[in-house]
SEDREN-723416 format. One record per residue (C-alpha): x, y, z; chain; residue number from 1. Coordinates in pm, whole numbers, plus 32768, in hexadecimal, padded with zeros to 4 digits. Layout:
# residues N
(rec (X, Y, Z), 'A', NUM)
...
***
This chain:
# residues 150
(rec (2A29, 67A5, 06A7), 'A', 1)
(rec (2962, 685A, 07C6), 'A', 2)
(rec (29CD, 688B, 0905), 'A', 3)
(rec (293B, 694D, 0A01), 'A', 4)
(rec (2A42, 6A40, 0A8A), 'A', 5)
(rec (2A8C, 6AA2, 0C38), 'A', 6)
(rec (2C14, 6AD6, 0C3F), 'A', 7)
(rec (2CDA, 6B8C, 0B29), 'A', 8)
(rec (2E23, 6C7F, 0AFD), 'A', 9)
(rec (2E2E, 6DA6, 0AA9), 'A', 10)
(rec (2E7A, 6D91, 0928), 'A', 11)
(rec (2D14, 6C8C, 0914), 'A', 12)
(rec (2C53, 6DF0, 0976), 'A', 13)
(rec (2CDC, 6ECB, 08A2), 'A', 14)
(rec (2C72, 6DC9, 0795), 'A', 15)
(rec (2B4A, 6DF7, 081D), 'A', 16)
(rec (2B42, 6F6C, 0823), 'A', 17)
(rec (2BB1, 6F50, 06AA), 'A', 18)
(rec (2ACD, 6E7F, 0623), 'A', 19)
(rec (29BB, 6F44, 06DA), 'A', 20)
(rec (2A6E, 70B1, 0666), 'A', 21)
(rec (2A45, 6FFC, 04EB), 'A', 22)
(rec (289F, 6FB2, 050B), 'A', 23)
(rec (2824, 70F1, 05CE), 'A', 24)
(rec (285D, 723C, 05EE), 'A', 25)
(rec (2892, 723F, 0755), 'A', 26)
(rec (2995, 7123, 0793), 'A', 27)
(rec (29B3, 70BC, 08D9), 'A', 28)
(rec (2B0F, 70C5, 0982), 'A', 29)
(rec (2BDE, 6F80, 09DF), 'A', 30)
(rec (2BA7, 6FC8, 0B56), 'A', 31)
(rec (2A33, 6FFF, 0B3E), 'A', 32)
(rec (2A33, 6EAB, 0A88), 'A', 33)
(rec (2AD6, 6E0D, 0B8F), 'A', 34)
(rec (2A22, 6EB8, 0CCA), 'A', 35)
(rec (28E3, 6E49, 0BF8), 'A', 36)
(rec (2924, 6CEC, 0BAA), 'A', 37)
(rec (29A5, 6CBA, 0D28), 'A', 38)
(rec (2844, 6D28, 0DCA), 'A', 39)
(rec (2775, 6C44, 0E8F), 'A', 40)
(rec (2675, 6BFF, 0D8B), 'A', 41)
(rec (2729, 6C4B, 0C26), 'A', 42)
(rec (27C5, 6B5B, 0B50), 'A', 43)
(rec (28C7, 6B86, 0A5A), 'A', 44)
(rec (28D2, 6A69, 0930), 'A', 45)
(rec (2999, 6A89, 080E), 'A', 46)
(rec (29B1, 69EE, 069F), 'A', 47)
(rec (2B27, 69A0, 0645), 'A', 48)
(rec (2BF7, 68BD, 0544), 'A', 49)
(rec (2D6B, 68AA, 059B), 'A', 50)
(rec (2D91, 6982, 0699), 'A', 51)
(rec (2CBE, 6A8D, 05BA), 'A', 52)
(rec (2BA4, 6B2C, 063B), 'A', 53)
(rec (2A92, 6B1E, 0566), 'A', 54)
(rec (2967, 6B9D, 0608), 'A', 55)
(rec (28F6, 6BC2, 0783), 'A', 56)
(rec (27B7, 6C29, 083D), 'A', 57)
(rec (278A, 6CB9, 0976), 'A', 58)
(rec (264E, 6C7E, 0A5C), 'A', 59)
(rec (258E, 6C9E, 0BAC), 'A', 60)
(rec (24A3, 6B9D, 0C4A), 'A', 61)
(rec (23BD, 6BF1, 0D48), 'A', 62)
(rec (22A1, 6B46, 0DBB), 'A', 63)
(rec (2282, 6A7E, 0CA3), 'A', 64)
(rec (22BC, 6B55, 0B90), 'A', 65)
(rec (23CB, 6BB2, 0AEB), 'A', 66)
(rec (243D, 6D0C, 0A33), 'A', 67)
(rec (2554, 6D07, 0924), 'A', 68)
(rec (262B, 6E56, 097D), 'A', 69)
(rec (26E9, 6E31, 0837), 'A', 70)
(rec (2745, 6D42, 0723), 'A', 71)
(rec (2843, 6D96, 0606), 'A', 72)
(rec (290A, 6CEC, 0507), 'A', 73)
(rec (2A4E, 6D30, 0485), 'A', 74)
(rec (2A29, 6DDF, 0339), 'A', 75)
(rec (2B03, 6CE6, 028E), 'A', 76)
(rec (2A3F, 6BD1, 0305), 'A', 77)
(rec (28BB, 6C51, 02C3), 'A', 78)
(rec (27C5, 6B9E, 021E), 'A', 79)
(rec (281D, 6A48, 0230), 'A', 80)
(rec (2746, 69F3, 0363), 'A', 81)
(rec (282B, 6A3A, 04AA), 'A', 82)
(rec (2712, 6B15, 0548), 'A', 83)
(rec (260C, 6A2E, 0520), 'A', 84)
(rec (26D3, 68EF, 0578), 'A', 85)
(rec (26EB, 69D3, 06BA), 'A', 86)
(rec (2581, 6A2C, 06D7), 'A', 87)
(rec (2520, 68AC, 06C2), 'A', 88)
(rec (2622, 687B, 07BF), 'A', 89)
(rec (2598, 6964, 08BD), 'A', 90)
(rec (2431, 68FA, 089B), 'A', 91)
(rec (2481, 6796, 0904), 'A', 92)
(rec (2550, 6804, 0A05), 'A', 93)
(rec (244A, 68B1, 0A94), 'A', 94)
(rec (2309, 67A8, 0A63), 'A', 95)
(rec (2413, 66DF, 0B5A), 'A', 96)
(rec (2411, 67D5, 0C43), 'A', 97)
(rec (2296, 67FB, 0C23), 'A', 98)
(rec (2294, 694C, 0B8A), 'A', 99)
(rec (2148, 6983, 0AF1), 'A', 100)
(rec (21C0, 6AC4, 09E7), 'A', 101)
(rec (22FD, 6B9B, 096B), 'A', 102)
(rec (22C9, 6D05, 0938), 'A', 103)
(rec (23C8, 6E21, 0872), 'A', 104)
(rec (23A0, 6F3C, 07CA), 'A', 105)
(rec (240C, 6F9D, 0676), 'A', 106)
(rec (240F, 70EE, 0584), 'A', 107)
(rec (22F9, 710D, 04A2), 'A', 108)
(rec (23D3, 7140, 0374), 'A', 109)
(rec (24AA, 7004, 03D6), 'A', 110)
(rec (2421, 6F38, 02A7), 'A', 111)
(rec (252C, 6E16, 02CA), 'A', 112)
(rec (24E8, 6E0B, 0444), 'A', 113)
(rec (23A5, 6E19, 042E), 'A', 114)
(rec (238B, 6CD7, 02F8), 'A', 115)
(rec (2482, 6C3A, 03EF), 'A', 116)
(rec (2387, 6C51, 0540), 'A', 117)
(rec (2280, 6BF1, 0445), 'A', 118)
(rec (22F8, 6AB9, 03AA), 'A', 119)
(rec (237A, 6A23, 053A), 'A', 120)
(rec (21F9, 6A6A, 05A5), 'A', 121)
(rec (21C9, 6BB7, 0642), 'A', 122)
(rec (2097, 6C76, 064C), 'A', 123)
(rec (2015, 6DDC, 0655), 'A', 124)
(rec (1FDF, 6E4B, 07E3), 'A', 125)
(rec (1FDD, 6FBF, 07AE), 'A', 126)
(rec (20A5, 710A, 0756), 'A', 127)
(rec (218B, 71DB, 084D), 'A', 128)
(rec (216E, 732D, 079A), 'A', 129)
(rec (22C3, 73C8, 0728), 'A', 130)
(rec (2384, 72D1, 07F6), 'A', 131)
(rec (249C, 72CF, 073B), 'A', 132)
(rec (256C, 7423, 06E8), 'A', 133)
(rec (2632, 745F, 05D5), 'A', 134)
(rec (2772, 753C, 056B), 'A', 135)
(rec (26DD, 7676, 04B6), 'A', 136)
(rec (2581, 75E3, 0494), 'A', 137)
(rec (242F, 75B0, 052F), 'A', 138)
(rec (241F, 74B3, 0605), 'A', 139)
(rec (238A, 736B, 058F), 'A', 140)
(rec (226F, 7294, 064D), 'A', 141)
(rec (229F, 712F, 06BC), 'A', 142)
(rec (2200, 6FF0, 0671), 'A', 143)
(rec (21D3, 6F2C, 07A8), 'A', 144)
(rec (21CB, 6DB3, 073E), 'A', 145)
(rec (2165, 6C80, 0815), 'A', 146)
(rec (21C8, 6B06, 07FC), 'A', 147)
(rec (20C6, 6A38, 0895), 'A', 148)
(rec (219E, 690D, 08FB), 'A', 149)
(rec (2078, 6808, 093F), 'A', 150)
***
């Protein structure tokens, strides 16, 4: 099931945070999670079975368009489709609310994200040079991808 999220305790963040902590190397905290999903023009939905949450993505939309801040996937439950089941889910929400595109950003070396952005429809729109820093490395460039959603 997908819901989109508004209200939640305390413990649904740090599920959150966790999930997040488990698919980047910069987790966000519980709080910023819930500041974040409780801003004027975010929205918060979320992929669960049973209470479990399977995936969730996070997004702005502004004058017709819409920006995915982050999307992750519990590790136990990757590759069997949660993140793209939210994808679809996103784009029609947004061709009802006459959003013409989705924007986000994503590592260059972030093969499975990047098959992932591919396969739901996303396209090239440029490079943001080392965008994203890493831990005892160079920092790596970003792909920014589009979704036309005509």
């Amino acid at each position: 099931m997908i819901r989109r999220v508004a209200e939640a305790d305390t413990e649904f963040w740090m599920r959150l945070a966790g999930i997040h902590a488990a698919s980047f190397e910069h987790g966000w905290s519980a709080d910023e999670f819930r500041v974040m999903s409780n801003a004027t023009h975010n929205r918060l939905y979320v992929a669960e079975s049973d209470g479990v949450i399977l995936s969730f993505i996070l997004l702005t939309v502004v004058a017709g368009e819409g920006e995915i801040l982050t999307i992750a996937t519990a590790p136990d439950h990757r590759g069997r489709g949660h993140a793209g089941g939210l994808l679809k889910h996103v784009a029609e929400n947004l061709v009802a609310e006459n959003a013409d595109s989705v924007f986000l950003e994503v590592a260059v070396d972030n093969a499975e994200a990047l098959a992932l952005y591919s396969r739901a429809g996303f396209r090239s729109a440029g490079v943001r040079k080392a965008y994203y820093s890493r831990t005892g490395a160079p920092a790596v460039d970003a792909h920014i991808l589009r979704l036309a959603l005509d």
